[in-house]
C-alpha positions as CSV (number, residue, x, y, z in Angstrom):
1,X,-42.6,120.8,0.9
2,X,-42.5,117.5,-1.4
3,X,-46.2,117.6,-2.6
4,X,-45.7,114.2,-4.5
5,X,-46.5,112.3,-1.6
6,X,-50.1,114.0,-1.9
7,X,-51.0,113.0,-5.6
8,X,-53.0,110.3,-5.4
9,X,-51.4,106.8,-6.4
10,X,-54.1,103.9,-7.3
11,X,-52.9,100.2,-6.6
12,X,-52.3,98.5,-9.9
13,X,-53.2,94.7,-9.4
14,X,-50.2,93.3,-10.7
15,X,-48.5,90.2,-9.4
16,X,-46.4,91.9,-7.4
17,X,-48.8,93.9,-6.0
18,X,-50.6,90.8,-4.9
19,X,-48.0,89.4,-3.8
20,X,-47.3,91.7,-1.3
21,X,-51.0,91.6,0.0
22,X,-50.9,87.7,0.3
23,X,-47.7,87.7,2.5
24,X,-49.3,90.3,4.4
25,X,-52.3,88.6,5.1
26,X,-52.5,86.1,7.5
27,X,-49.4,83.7,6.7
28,X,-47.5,84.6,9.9
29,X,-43.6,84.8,10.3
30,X,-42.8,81.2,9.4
31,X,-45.5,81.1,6.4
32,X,-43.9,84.0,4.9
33,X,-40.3,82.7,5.2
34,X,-41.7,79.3,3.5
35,X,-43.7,81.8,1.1
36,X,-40.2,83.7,0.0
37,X,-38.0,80.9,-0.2
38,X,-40.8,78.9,-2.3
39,X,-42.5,81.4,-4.1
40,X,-46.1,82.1,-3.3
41,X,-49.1,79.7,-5.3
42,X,-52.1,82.0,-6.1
43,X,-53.9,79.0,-6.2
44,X,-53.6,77.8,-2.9
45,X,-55.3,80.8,-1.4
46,X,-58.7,81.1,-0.2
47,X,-59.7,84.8,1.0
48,X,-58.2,88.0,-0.2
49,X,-59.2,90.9,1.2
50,X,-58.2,93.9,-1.6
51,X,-60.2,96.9,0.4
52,X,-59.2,100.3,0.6
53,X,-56.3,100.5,-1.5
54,X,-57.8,102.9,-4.3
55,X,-58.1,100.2,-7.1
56,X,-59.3,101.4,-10.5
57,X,-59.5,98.4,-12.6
58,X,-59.7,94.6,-11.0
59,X,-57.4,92.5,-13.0
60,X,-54.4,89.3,-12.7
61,X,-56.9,87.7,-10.0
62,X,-57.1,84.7,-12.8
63,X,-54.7,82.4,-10.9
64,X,-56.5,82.2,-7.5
65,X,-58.6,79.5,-8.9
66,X,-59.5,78.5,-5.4
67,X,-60.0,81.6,-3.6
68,X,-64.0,81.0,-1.7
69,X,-64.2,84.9,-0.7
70,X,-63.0,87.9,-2.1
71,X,-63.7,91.5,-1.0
72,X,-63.5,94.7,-3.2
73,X,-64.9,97.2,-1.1
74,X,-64.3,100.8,-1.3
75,X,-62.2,101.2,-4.3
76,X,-62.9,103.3,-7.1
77,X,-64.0,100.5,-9.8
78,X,-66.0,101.2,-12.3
79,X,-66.4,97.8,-13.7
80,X,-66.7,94.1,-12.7
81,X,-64.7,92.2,-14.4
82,X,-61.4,89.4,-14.4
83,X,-63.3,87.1,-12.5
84,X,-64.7,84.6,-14.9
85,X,-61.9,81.7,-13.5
86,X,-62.5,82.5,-9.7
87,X,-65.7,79.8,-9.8
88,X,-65.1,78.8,-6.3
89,X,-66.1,82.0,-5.0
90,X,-69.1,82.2,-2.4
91,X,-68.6,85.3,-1.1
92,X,-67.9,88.7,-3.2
93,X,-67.8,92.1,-1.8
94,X,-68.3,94.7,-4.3
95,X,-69.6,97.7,-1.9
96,X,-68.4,101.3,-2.1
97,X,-67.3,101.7,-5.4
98,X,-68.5,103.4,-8.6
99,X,-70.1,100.0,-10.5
100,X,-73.1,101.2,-13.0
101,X,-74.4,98.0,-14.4
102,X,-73.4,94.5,-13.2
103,X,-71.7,92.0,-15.4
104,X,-69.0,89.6,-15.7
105,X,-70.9,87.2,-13.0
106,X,-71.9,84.5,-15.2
107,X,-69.7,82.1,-14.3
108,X,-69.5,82.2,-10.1
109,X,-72.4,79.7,-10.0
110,X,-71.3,78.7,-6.1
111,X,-71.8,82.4,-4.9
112,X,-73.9,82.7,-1.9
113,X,-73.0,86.6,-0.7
114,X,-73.0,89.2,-3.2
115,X,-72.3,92.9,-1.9
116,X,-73.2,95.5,-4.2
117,X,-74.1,98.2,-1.6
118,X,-73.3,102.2,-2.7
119,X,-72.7,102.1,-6.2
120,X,-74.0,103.8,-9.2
121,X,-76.5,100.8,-10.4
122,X,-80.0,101.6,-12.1
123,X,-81.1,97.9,-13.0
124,X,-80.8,94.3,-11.5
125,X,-79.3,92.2,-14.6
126,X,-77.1,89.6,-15.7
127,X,-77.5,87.4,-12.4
128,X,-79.3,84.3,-13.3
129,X,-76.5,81.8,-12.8
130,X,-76.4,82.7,-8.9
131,X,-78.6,80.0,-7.8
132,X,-77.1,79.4,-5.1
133,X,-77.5,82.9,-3.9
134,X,-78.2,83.5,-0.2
135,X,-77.4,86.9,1.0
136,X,-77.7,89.7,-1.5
137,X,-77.2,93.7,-0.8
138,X,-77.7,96.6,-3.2
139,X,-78.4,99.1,-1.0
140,X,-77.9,102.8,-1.7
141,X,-77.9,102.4,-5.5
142,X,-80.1,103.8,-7.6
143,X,-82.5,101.1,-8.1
144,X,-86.8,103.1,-9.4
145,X,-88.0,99.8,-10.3
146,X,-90.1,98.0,-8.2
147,X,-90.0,94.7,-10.9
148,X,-86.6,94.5,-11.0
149,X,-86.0,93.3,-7.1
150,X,-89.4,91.2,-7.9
151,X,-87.1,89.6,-10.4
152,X,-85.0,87.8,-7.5
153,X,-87.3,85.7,-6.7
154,X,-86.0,82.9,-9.2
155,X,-83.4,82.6,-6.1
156,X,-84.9,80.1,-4.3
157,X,-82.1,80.0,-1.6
158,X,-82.2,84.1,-0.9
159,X,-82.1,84.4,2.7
160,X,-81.4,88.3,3.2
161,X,-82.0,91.3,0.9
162,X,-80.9,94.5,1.2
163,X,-82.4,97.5,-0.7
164,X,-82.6,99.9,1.6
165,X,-81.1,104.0,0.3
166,X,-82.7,103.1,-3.2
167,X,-85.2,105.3,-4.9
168,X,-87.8,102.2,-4.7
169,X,-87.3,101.4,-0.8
170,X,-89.3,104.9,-0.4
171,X,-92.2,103.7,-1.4
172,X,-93.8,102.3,1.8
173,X,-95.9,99.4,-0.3
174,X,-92.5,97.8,-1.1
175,X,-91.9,95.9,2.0
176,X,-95.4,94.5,1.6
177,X,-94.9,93.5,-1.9
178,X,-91.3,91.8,-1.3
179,X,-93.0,90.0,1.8
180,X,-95.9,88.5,-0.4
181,X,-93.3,87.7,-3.0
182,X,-90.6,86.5,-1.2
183,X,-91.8,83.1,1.3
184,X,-88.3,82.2,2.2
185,X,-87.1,85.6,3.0
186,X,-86.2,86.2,6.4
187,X,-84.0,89.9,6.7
188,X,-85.0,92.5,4.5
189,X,-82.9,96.0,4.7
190,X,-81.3,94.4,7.9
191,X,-84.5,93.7,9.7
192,X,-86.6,90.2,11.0
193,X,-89.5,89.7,8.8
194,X,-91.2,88.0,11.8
195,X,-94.6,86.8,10.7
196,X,-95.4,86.2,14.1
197,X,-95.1,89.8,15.4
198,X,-97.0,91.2,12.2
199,X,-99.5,88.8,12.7
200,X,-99.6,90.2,16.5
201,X,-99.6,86.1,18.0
202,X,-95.7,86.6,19.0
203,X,-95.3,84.4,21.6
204,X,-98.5,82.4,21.7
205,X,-96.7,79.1,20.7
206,X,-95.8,77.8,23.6
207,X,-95.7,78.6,27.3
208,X,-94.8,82.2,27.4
209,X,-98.5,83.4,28.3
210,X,-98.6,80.5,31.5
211,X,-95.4,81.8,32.4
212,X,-96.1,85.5,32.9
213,X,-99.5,84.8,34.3
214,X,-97.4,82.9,36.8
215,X,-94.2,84.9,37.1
216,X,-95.3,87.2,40.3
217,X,-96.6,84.3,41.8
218,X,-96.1,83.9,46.2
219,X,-95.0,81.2,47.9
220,X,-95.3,78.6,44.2
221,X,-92.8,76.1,45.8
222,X,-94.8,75.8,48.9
223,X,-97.9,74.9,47.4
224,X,-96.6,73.1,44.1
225,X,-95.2,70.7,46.9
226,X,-98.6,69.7,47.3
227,X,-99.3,66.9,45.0
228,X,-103.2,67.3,43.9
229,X,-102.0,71.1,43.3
230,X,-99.1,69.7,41.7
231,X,-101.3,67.6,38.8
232,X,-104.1,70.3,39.0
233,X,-101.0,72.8,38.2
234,X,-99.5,70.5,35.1
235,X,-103.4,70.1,33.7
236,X,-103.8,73.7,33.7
237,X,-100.3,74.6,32.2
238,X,-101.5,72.2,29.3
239,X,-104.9,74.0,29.0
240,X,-103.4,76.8,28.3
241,X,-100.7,76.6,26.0
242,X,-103.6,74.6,23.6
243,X,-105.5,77.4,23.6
244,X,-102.2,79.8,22.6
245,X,-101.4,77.3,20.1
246,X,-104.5,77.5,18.5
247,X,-104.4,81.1,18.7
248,X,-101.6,81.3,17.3
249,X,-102.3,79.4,14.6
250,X,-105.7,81.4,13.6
251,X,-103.3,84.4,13.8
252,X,-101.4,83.5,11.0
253,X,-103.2,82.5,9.2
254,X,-105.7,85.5,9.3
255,X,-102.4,87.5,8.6
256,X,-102.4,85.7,5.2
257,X,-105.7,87.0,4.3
258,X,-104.9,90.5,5.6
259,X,-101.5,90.9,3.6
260,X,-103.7,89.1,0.5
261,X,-105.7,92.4,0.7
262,X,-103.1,94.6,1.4
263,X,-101.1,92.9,-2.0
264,X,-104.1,93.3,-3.8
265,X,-104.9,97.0,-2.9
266,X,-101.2,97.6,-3.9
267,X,-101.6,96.5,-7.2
268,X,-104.7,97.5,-8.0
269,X,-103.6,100.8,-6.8
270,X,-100.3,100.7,-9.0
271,X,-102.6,100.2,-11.9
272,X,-104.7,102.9,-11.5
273,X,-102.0,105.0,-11.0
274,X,-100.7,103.6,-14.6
275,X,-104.0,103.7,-16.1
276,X,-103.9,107.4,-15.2
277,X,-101.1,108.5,-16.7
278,X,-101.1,106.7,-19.6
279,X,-104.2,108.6,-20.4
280,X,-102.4,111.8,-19.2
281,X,-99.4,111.3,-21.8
282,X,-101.8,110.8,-24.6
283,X,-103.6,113.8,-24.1
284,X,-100.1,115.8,-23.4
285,X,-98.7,113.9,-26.6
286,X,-102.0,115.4,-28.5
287,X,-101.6,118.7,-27.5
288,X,-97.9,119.3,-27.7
289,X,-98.1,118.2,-31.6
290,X,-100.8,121.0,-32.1
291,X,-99.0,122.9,-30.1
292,X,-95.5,123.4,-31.0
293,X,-97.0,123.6,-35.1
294,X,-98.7,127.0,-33.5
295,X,-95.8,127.8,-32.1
296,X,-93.4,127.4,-35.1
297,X,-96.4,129.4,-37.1
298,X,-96.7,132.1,-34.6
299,X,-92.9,132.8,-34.6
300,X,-92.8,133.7,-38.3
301,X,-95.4,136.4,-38.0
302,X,-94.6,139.5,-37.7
303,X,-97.8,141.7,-37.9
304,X,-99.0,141.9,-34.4
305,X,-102.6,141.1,-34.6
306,X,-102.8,137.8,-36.2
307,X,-100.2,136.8,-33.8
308,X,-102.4,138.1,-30.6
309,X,-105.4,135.9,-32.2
310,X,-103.2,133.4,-32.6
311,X,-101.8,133.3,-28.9
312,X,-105.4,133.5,-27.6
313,X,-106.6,130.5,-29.4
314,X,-103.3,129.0,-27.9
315,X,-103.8,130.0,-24.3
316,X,-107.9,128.4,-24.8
317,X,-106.0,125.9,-26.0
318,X,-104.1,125.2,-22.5
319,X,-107.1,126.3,-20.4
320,X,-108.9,123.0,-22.4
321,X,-105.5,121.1,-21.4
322,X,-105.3,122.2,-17.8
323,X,-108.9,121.3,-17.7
324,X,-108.4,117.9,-19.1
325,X,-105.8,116.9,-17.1
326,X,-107.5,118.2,-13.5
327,X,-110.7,116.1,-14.8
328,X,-108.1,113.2,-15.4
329,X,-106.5,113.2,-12.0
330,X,-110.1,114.2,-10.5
331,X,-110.7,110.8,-11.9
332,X,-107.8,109.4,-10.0
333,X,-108.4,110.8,-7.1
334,X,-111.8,109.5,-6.6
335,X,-110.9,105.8,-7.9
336,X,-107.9,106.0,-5.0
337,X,-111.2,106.4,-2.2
338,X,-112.8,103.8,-3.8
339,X,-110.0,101.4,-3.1
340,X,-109.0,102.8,-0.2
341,X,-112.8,102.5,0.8
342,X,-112.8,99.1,-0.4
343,X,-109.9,98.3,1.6
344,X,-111.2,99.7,4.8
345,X,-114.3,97.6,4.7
346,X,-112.4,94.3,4.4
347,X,-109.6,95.0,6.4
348,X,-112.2,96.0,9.2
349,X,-114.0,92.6,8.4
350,X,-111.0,90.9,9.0
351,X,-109.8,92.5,12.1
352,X,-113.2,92.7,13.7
353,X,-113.7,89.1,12.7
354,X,-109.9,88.0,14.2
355,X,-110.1,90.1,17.6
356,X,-113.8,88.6,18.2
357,X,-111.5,85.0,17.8
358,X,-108.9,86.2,19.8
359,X,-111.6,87.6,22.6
360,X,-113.1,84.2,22.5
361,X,-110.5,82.7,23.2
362,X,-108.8,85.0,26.1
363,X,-112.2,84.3,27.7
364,X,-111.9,80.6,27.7
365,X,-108.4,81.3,29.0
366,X,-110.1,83.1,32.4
367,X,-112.3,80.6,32.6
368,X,-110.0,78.0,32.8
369,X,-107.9,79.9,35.4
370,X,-111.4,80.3,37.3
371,X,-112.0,76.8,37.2
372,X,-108.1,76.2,38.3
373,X,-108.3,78.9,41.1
374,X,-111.5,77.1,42.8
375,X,-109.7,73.6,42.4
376,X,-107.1,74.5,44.5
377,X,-109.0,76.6,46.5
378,X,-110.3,73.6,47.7
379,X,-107.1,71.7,48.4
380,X,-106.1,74.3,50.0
381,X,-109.0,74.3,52.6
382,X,-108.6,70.8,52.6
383,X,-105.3,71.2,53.5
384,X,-105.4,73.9,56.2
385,X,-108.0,71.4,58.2
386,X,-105.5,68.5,58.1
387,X,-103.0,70.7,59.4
388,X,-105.3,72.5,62.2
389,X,-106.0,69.0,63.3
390,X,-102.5,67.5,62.9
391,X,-103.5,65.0,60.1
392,X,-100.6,65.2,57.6
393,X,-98.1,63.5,56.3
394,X,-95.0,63.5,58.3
395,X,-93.0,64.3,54.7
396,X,-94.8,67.4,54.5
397,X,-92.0,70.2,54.5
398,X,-91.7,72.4,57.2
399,X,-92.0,75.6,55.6
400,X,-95.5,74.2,53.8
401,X,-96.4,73.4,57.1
402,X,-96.2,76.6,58.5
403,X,-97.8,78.4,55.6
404,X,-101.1,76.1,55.9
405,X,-101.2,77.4,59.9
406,X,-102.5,80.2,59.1
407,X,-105.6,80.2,56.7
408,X,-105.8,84.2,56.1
409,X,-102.2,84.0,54.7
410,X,-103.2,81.1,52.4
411,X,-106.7,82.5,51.3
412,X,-104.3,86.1,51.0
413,X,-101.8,84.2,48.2
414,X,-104.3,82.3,46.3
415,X,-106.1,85.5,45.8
416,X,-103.0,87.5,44.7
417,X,-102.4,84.4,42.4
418,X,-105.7,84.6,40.8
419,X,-105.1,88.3,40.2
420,X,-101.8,87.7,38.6
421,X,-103.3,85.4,36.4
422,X,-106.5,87.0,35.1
423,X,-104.1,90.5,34.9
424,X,-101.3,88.6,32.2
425,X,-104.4,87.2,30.6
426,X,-105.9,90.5,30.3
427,X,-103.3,92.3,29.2
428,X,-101.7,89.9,26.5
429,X,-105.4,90.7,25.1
430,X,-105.3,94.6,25.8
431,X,-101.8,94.2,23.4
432,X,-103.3,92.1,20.8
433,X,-106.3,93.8,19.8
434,X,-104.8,97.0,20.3
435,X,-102.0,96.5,18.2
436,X,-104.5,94.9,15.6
437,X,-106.4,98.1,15.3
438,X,-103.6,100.2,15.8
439,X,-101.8,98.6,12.7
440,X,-105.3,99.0,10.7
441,X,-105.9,102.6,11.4
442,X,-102.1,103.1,10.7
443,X,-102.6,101.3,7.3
444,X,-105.8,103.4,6.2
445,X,-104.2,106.5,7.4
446,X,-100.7,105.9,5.1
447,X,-103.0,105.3,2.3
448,X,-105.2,107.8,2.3
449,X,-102.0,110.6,3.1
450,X,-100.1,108.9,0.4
451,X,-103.2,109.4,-2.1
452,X,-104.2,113.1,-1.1
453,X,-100.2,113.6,-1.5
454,X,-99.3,112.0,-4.6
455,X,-102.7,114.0,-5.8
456,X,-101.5,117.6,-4.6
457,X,-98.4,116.8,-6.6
458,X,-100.2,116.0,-9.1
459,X,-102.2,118.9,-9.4
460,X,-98.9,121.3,-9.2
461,X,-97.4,119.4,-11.8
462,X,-99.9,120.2,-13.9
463,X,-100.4,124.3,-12.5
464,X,-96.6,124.6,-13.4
465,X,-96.6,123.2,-17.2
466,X,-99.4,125.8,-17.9
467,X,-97.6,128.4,-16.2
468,X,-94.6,127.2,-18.4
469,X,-96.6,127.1,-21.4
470,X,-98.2,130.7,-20.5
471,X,-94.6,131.9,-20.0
472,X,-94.0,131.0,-23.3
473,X,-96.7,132.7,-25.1
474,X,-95.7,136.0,-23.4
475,X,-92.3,135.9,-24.7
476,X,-94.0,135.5,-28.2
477,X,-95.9,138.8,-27.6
């Protein structure tokens, strides 16, 4: 068997090489005679797609001055470089190769889409000439701090980020904190930020309430036919849809002041966190001085009983650390319930004080449709007279005619109509204020698991270097 057609064979960007993949893409039969007989321009083309072809190195890409998009993705590069000249470029897929620190961008100043997705990158850098930067993705990288995405927001165009499969996105505070940060941002990891739905008023701007209270409706034509119900009809719709309007409005804005709070309990919590192990790494830096002088004393003795004094005043020693550095995150602990406390209370304020609002104004809602229902209620009666004495209007048509002859019928559909409406109004209320207090139980919850968890880990952290530091001893002994 020829095994040299297994032994793997990068593509070298050469001009040949790119050559080839510009005839191949997209000139067509008579474009690629014109091409050979003329000689192909690198400067005349505009996209380049170079995926999948096991390139090492990205290099003689200096003539396509005015190429708008190029794509890179999956190759083996380890390094971005060779396009300082391509400065028309607006779109630049990088994704799927083996990239560690991003560079050689300066000078693509028109870029709008910039794919970094599964490389090897630790820090956001070297980017502040991308102003025009819409669509960024770094996903799967390996991306711990927080302040680096935070960083983007000099990119006043950014439309979409994606972070998603980075150590950071873990953290369940990020989204929050890249919301508050980021006004103009609209997808982040691939998904709506929809203020609307976290502010639980989806839907409340506009008609969308009047139509499902009114989507089950009987026999609407026949009695919308009748002009008074008509205007009584158009009077109501506009009712209502004020109302949701000025719901909606209150609901956004009282989301404001909820993720306000939620922002601030992040960061307060961040620097707690910080607080705490600052003062952790001062008393470990203390005691590892002391201790690994006893150490280096206590492995040139050789009589035994000096030695075992000396270990016991070591292993006091680490009992004092252990006991420090429980009473340290003990600390933690309890200033994590005070926030968390502190964030209860106004959260709760501010839900309680919203879904009273909201409860308000779902009852003005029924008591517009109560109002609406006895209006037409009486044109209806009015109506069913004329037509049991023959006193209507010979325009009238037929089939309303012959639902105003019989007056159970009539009383029978206004009364499944008043249901339907009271029901959507009810319900979209049900699904607000559920969903309000839903979401606020969910928030305390994830706090108060993420504190007792970071805490436990915490504490084993701390039981495991003292068993470490025991193990040690003994092997002295």
């Amino acid at each position: 068997m020829d095994w040299s057609s297994f032994i793997f064979k990068p593509f070298v960007m050469d001009k040949e090489s790119l050559q080839k993949v510009v005839l191949e893409q997209g000139l067509g039969d008579q474009g690629e005679r014109i091409a050979k007989m003329e000689g192909i321009q690198f400067s005349d083309v505009h996209e380049l797609s170079l995926g999948y072809k096991d390139i090492l190195k990205i290099d003689h890409l200096w003539e396509f001055t005015s190429l708008t998009k190029l794509e890179l993705n999956s190759n083996l590069i380890k390094k971005i470089e060779g396009l300082d000249r391509l400065t028309n470029l607006t779109w630049l897929d990088l994704s799927f190769n083996k990239i560690e620190k991003i560079v050689g961008l300066e000078t693509l100043k028109n870029l709008e889409l910039l794919n970094l997705s599964n490389n090897k990158i630790s820090v956001i850098e070297n980017m502040d000439t991308l102003e025009k930067l819409t669509i960024f993705s770094i996903a799967d990288n390996l991306l711990e701090k927080l302040h680096d995405v935070l960083s983007l927001r000099r990119f006043k165009n950014l439309f979409s980020l994606n972070i998603s499969g980075n150590p950071l996105s873990k953290d369940e505070d990020c989204k929050y904190l890249i919301a508050a940060n980021f006004p103009k941002l609209k997808y982040l990891n691939c998904r709506y930020l929809d203020e609307k739905t976290d502010a639980f008023v989806e839907f409340l701007n506009g008609p969308h309430l009047f139509q499902q209270m009114h989507k089950e409706d009987p026999h609407t034509d026949e009695l919308h036919s009748l002009p008074e119900i008509a205007s009584l009809h158009s009077t109501f719709k506009s009712q209502i849809v004020q109302l949701c309007m000025q719901l909606f409005e209150i609901g956004l804005e009282e989301h404001k002041h909820r993720e306000k709070a939620v922002n601030s309990f992040v960061s307060s919590r961040a620097n707690a966190v910080a607080e705490g192990q600052q003062k952790a790494s001062q008393v470990l830096a203390k005691f590892e001085q002391q201790y690994n002088e006893s150490i280096a004393e206590m492995q040139e003795l050789s009589d035994p009983e000096p030695l075992t004094d000396k270990i016991n005043v070591c292993i006091d020693e680490i009992q004092q650390l252990r006991e420090s550095l429980l009473m340290l995150e003990f600390e933690l602990i309890s200033q994590m319930e005070d926030l968390i406390k502190k964030l209860d209370n106004s959260i709760s304020d501010m839900v309680a004080s919203f879904s009273e609002t909201a409860q308000g104004i779902f009852v003005q809602c029924r008591d517009l449709e109560n109002e609406y229902n006895e209006k037409v209620r009486n044109v209806a009666v009015a109506t069913l007279e004329k037509v049991a004495k023959g006193n209507v209007e010979e325009d009238m048509p037929e089939d309303v005619r012959m639902l105003f002859m019989d007056k159970d019928n009539v009383m029978d559909v206004l009364a499944t109509c008043h249901n339907n409406h009271v029901l959507a109004i009810s319900d979209r209320e049900t699904h607000l204020i559920t969903r309000l207090n839903d979401w606020k139980d969910g928030l305390i919850k994830a706090s108060q698991a993420k504190a007792l968890q970071r805490n436990r880990m915490g504490i084993s952290d701390i039981n495991s270097y003292v068993d470490y530091l025991m193990e040690q001893l003994n092997e002295l002994q």
